[in-house]
C-alpha positions as CSV (number, residue, x, y, z in Angstrom):
1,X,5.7,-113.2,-62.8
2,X,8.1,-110.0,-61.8
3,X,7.5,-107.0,-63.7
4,X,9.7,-104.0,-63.8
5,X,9.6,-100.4,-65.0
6,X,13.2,-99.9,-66.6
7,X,14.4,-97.1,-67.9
8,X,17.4,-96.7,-70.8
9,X,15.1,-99.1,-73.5
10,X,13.5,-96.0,-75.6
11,X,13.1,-92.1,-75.4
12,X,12.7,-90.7,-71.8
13,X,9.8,-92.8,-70.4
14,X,10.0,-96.0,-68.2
15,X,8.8,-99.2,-69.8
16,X,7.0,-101.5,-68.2
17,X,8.8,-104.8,-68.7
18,X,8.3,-108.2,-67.5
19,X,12.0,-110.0,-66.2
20,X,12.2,-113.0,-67.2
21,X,15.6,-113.9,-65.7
22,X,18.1,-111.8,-63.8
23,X,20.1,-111.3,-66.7
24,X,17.0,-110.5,-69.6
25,X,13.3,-108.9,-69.6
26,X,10.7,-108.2,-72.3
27,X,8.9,-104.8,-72.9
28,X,5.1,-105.5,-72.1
29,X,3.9,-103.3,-74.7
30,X,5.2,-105.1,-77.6
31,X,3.8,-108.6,-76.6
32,X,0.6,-108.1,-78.5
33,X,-1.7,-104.9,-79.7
34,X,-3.7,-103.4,-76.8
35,X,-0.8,-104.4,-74.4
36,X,-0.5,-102.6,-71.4
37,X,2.2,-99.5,-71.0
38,X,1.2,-99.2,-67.2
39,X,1.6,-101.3,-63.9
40,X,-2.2,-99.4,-63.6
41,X,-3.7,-100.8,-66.9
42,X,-1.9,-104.4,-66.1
43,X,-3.6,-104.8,-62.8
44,X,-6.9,-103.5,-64.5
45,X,-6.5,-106.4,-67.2
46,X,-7.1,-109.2,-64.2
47,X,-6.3,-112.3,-64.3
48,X,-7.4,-112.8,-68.1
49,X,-4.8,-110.2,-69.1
50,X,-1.8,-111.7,-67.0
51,X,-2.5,-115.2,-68.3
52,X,-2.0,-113.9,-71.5
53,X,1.2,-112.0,-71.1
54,X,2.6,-115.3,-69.7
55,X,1.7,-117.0,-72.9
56,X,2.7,-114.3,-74.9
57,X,6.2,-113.9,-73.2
58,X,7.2,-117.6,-74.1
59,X,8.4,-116.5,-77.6
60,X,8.6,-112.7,-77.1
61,X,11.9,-111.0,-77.7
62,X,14.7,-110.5,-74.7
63,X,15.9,-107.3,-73.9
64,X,19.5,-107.5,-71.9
65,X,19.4,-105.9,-68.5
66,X,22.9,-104.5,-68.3
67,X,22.9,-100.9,-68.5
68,X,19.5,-100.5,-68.1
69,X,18.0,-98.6,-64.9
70,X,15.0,-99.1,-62.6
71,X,11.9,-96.7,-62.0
72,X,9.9,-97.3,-58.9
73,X,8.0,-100.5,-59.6
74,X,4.6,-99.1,-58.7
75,X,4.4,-95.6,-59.8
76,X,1.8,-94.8,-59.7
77,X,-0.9,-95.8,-57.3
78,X,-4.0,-94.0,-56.8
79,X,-2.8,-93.8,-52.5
80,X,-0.1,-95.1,-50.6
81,X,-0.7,-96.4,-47.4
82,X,1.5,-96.6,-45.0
83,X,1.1,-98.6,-41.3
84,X,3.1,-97.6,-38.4
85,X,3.8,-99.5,-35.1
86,X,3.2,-102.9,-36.8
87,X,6.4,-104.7,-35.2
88,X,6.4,-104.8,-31.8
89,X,10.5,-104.1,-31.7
90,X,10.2,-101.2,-33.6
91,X,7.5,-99.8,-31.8
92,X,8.9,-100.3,-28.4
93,X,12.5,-99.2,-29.5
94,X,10.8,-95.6,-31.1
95,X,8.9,-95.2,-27.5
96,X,5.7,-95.5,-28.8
97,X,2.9,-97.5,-28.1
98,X,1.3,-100.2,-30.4
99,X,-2.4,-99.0,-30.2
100,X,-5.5,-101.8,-30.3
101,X,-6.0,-100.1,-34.1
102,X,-3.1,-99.9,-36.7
103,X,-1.6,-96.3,-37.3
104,X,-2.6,-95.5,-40.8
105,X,-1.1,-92.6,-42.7
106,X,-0.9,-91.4,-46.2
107,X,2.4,-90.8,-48.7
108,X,2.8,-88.4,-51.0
109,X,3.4,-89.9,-54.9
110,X,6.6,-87.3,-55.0
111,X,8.6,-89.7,-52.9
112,X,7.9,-92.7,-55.0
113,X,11.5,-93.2,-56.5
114,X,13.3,-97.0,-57.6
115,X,15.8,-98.9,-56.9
116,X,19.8,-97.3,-57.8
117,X,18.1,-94.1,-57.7
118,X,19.6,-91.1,-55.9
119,X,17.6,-89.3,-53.0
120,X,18.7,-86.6,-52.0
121,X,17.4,-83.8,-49.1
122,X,18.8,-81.1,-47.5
123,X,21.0,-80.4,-44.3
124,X,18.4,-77.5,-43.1
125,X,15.7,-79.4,-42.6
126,X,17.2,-82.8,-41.4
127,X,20.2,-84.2,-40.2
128,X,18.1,-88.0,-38.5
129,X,17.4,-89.2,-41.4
130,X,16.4,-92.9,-40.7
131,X,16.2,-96.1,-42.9
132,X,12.6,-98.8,-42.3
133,X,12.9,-102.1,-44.2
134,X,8.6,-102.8,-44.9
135,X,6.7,-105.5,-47.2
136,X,4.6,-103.6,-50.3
137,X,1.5,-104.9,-51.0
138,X,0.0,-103.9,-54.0
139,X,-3.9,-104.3,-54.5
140,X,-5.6,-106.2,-58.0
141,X,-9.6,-105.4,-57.8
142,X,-11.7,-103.1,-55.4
143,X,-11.8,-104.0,-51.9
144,X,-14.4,-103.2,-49.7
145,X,-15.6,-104.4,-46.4
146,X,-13.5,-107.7,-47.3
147,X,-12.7,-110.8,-44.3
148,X,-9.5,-111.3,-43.4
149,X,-10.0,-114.8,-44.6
150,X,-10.7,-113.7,-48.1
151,X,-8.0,-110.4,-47.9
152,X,-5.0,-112.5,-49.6
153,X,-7.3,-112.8,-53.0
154,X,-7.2,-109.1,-53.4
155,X,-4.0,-108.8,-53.2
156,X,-2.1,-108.2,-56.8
157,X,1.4,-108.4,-56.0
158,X,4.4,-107.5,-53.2
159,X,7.7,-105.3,-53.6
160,X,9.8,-104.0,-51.3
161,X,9.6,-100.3,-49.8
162,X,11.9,-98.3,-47.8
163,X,9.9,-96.3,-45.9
164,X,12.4,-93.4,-45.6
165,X,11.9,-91.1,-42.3
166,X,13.2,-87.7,-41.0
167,X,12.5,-88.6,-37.2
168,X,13.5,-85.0,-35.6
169,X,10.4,-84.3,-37.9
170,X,8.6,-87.3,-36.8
171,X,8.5,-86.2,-33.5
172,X,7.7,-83.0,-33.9
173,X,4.6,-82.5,-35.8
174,X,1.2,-84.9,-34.6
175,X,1.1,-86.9,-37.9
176,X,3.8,-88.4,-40.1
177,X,3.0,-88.0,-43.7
178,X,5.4,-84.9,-44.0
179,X,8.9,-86.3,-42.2
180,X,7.9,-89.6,-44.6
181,X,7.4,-87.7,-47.7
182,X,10.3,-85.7,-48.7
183,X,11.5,-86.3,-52.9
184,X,12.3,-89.8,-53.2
185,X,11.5,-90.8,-49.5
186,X,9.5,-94.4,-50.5
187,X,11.8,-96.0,-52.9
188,X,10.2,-99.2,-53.9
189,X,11.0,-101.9,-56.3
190,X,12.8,-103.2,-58.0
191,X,10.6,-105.7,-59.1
192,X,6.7,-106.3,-58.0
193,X,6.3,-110.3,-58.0
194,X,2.2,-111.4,-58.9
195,X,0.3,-112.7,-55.7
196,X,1.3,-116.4,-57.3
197,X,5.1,-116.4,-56.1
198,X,4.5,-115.6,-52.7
199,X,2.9,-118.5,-50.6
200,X,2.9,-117.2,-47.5
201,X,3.6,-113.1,-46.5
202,X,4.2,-113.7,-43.2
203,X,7.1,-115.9,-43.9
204,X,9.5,-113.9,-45.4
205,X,12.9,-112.7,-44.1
206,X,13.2,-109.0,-44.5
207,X,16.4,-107.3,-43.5
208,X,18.5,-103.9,-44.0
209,X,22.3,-103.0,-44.8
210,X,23.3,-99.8,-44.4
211,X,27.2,-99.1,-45.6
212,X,27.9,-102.7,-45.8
213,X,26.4,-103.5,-42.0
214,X,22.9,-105.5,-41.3
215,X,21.0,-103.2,-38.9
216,X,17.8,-104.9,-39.4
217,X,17.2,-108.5,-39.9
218,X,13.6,-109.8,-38.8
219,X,10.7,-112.4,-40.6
220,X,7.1,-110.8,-41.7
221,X,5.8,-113.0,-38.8
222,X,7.0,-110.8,-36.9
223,X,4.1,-108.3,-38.1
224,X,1.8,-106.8,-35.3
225,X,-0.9,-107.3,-37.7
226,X,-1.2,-109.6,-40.7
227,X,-1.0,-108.4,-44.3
228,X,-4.5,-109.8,-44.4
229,X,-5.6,-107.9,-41.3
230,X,-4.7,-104.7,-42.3
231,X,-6.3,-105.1,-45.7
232,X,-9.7,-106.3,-43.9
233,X,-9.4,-103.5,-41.7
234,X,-8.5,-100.9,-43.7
235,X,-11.5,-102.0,-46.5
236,X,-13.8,-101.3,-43.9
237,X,-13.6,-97.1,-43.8
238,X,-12.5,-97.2,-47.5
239,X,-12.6,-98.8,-50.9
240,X,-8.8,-100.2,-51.4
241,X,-8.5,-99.0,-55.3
242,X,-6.6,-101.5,-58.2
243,X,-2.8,-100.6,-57.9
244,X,-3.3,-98.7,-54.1
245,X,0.4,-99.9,-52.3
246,X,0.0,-100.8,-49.1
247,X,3.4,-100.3,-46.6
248,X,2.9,-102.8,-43.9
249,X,5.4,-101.6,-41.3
250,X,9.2,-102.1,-40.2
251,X,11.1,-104.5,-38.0
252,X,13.1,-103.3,-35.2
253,X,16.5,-101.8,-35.7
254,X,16.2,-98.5,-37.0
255,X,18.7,-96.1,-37.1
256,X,17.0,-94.0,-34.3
257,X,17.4,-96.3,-31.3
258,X,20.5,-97.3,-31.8
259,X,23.6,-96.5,-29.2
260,X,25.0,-94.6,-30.6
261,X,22.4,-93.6,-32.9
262,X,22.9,-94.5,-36.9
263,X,20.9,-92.1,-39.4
264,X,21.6,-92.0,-43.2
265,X,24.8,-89.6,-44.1
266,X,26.0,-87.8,-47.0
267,X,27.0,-90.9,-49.9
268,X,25.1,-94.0,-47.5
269,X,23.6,-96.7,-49.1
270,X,21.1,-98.3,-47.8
271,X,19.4,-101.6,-49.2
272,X,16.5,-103.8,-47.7
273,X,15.4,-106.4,-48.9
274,X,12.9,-109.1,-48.5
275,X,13.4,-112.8,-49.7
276,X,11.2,-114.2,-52.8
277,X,11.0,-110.5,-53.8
278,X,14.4,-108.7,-54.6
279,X,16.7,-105.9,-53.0
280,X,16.3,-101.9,-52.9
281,X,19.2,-100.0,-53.0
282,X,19.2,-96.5,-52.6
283,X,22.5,-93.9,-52.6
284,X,21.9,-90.5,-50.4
285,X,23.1,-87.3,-50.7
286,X,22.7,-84.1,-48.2
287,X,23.0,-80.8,-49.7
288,X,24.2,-77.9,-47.6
């Protein structure tokens, strides 16, 4: 299934809906008493839970899509991790060095945003602002000290993430959370698609437009390390909690090493996407 959170259905809040076509959706909440409201308590429910929201959505009533907007699709986790270095073209074109462990860092929930959503920074404190096409993966039940073999059966769900970055920042300071973190820095959505739709995350196509050119345009095989690798290996320092998002790293092409150089300007739009799982637009805006 692909669930949503959409905004423009009732009062102020984000519902958490499931799509059921590109064109309709259903509002979770309503299926049945004790639905969940949240992507959190969803996950929570297991399996048991999902199967019945699929039974339950057979005959449930279809809310149009048009005019309605899009919330990040996982809003909020209890940590976003985030994996640098885990293409080898993106490393290499950045300078840096893929080390023998992945390069884990955390983001900050203020620059969880969704998809048609507006981020905006200002001029004073960056003008390289750079675009990263990455694969989501969103966790379903505590992981700790798990094999890479068995990884994939903790895994809940994927989405797409831009992993927005301020490289001057980057750069300049010995860790990357801040230059990563700015408001509305890790769009992510639209959808998240359950673990079921996706055979194989290593074999998706995952690319980038920025103002109407492709600038990246790779496969998850690409991927230093597997999704199921960096789950393994992250479960061993830590207990992956239900709902954590993990951002598995970018393909080469960023903005940064190009010649000449391409950052995100005043009105860009950028939108990666990732086949089997949707696109993410995002429109910027620098204030003065």
């Amino acid at each position: 299934m692909r669930f949503a959170n959409l905004t423009g259905i009732s009062g102020a809040d984000p519902q958490l809906c499931a799509l059921i076509n590109d064109d309709t959706a259903i509002v979770v909440s309503q299926l049945f008493s004790g639905a969940p409201s949240t992507l959190n308590d969803l996950i929570a429910g297991g399996d048991d839970l999902l199967a019945r929201i699929r039974t339950a959505a057979d005959t449930a009533p279809r809310v149009p899509l048009a005019g309605l907007g899009f919330a990040a699709a996982v809003p909020a986790p209890p940590a976003v991790l985030a994996v640098g270095l885990n293409y080898a073209a993106h490393s290499s074109e950045l300078g840096l060095k893929t080390d023998t462990a992945p390069t884990v860092f955390t983001l900050w929930p203020n620059s969880l945003t969704g998809h048609q959503q507006t981020t905006t920074w200002p001029r004073r404190l960056s003008e390289s602002v750079d675009y990263e096409a990455e694969l989501g993966v969103v966790i379903g039940r505590p992981a700790h000290n798990v094999s890479a073999a068995e990884a994939l059966d903790y895994v809940w769900g994927y989405t797409v993430v831009n992993d927005i970055t301020a490289r001057d920042i980057q750069f300049a300071e010995a860790q990357w959370s801040r230059c990563k973190s700015f408001d509305g820095f890790t769009p992510n959505g639209p959808v998240i698609v359950t673990r079921d739709e996706i055979a194989d995350p290593q074999d998706l196509h995952i690319w980038t437009v920025v103002d109407g050119h492709t600038v990246q345009d790779a496969s998850t095989d690409q991927m230093v390390r597997s999704v199921a690798t960096l789950i393994a290996h992250l479960s061993q320092s830590v207990t992956l909690l239900p709902g954590t998002l993990i951002s598995t790293g970018s393909p080469g092409g960023a903005g940064y090493s190009r010649d000449p150089q391409i950052f995100l300007r005043d009105r860009s739009t950028v939108t990666v996407g990732i086949d089997g799982i949707g696109e993410l637009t995002t429109h910027c805006r620098i204030t003065d």
